[in-house]
C-alpha positions as YAML, in Angstrom:
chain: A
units: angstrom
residues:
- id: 1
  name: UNK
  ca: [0.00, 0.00, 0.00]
- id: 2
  name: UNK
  ca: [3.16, 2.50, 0.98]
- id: 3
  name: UNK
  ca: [4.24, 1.74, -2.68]
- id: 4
  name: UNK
  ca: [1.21, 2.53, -4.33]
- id: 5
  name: UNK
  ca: [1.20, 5.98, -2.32]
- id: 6
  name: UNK
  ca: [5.11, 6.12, -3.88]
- id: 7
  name: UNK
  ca: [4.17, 5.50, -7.19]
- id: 8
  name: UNK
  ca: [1.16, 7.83, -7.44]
- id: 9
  name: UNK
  ca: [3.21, 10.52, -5.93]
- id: 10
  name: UNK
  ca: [6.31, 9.70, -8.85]
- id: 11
  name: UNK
  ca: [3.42, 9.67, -11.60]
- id: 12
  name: UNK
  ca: [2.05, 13.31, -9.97]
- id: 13
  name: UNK
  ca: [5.39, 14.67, -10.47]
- id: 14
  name: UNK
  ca: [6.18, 13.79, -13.75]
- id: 15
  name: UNK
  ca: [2.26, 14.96, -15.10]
- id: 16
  name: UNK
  ca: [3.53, 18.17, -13.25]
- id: 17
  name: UNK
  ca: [6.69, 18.02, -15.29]
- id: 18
  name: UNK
  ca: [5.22, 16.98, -18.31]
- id: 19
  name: UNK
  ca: [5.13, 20.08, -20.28]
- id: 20
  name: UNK
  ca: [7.32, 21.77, -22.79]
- id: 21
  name: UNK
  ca: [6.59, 25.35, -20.73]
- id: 22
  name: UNK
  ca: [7.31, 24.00, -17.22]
- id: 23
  name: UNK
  ca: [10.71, 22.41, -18.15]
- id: 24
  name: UNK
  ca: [11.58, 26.08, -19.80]
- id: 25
  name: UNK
  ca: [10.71, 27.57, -16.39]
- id: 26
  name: UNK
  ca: [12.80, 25.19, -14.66]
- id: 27
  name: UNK
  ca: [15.42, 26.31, -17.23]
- id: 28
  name: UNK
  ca: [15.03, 29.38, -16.25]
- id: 29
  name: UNK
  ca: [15.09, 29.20, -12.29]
- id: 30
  name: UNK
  ca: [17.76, 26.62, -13.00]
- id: 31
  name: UNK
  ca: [20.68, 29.54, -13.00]
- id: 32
  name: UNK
  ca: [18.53, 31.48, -9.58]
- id: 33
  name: UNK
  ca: [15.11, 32.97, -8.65]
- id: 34
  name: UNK
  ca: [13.67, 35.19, -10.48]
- id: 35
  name: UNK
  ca: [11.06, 37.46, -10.77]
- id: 36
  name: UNK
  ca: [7.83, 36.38, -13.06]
- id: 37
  name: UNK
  ca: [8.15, 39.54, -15.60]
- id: 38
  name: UNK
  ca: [11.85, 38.21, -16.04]
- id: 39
  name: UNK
  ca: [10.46, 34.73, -16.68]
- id: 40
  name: UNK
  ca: [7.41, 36.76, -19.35]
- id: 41
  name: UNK
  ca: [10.47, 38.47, -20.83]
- id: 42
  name: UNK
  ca: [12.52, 35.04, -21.30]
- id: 43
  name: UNK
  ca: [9.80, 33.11, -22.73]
- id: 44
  name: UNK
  ca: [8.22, 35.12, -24.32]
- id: 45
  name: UNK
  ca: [4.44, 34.09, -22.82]
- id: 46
  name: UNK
  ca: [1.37, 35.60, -21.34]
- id: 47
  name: UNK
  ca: [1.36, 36.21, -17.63]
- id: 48
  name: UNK
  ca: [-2.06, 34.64, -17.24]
- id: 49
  name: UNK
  ca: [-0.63, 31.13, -18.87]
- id: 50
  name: UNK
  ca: [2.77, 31.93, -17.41]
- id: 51
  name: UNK
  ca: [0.65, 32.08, -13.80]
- id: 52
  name: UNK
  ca: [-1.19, 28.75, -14.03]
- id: 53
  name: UNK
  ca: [2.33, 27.01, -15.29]
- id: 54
  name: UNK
  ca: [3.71, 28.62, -12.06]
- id: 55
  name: UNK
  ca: [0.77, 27.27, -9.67]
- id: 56
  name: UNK
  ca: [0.93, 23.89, -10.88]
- id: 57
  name: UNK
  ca: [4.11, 23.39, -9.84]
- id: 58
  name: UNK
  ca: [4.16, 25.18, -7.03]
- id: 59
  name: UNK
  ca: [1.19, 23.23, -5.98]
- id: 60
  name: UNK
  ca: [3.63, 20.31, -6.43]
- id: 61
  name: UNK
  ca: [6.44, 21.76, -4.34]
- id: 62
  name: UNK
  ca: [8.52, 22.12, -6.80]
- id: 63
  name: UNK
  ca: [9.33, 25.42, -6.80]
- id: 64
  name: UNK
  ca: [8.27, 28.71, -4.23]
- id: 65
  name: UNK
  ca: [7.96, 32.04, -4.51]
- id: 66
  name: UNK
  ca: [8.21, 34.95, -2.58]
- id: 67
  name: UNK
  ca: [6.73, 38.72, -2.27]
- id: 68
  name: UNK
  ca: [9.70, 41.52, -2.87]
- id: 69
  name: UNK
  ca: [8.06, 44.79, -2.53]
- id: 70
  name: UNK
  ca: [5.33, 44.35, -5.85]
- id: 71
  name: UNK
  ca: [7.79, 41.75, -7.62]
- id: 72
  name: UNK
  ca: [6.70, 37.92, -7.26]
- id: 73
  name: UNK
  ca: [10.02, 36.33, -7.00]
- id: 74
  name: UNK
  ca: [10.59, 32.07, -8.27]
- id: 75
  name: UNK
  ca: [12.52, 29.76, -6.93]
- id: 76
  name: UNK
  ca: [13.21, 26.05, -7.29]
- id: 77
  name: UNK
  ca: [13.01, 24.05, -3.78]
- id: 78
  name: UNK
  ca: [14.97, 21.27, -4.39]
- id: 79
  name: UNK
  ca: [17.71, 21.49, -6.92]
- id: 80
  name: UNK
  ca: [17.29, 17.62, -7.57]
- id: 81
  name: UNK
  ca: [14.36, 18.45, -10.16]
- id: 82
  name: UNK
  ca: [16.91, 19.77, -12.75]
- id: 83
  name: UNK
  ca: [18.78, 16.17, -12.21]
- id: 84
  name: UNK
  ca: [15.35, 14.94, -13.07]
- id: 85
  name: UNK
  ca: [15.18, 17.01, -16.41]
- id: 86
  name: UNK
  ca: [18.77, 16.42, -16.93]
- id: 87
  name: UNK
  ca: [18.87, 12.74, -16.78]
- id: 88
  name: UNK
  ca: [15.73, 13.05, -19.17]
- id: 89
  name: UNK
  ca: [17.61, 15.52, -21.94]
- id: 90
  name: UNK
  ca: [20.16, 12.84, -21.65]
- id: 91
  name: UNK
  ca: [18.34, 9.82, -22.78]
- id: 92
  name: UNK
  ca: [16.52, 11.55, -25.35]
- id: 93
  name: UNK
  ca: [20.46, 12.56, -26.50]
- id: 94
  name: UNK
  ca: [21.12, 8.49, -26.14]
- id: 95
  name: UNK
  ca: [17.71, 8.00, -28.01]
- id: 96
  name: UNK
  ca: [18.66, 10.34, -30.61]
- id: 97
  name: UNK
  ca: [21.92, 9.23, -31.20]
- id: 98
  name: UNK
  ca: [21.51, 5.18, -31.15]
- id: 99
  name: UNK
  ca: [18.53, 6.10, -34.21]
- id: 100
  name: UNK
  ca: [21.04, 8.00, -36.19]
- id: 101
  name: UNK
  ca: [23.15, 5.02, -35.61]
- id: 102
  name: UNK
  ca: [20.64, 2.43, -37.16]
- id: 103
  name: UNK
  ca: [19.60, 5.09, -40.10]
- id: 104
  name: UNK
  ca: [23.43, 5.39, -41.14]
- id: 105
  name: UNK
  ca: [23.69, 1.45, -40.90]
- id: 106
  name: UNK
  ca: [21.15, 0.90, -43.03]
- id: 107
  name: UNK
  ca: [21.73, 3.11, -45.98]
...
């Protein structure tokens, strides 16, 4: 029964994760907080969809924010996440590679 709580929790996380946005925010917050126009400016995206990206994984714990005068500052909470995203980028590198592997082989 513990495991099933485990594994629902895992699958919660990566449905949190699993959208091209959120990893971009995570980009961004990767290198420090910052402030949600700074995030707007990077990304080039609405505040409004910008906001509910934000909440969901916030909601998640994944990252926190803070009040600085009117600025909404961003943080991540645990730097493990962009190990997460990392060891992701990094398969789909492997993935990416081993297919251009087979393609060359069989021309």
């Amino acid at each position: 029964m513990a495991e099933d709580i485990v594994v629902k929790l895992t699958s919660e996380f990566f449905k949190t994760l699993s959208h091209p946005v959120r990893i971009k925010i995570l980009h961004c917050l990767e290198k420090g907080e910052l402030c949600v126009c700074d995030i707007i400016e990077e990304l080039d995206i609405e505040q409004s969809n910008l906001s509910q990206h934000l909440g969901m994984m916030k909601k998640q714990g994944i990252i926190d924010s803070r009040k600085d005068g009117q600025k909404v500052i961003y943080r991540i909470v645990y730097q493990s996440v962009m190990d997460v995203v990392g060891a992701a980028e990094k398969t789909l590198s492997e993935q990416i590679s081993n297919s251009q592997s087979i393609l060359k082989f069989l021309k």
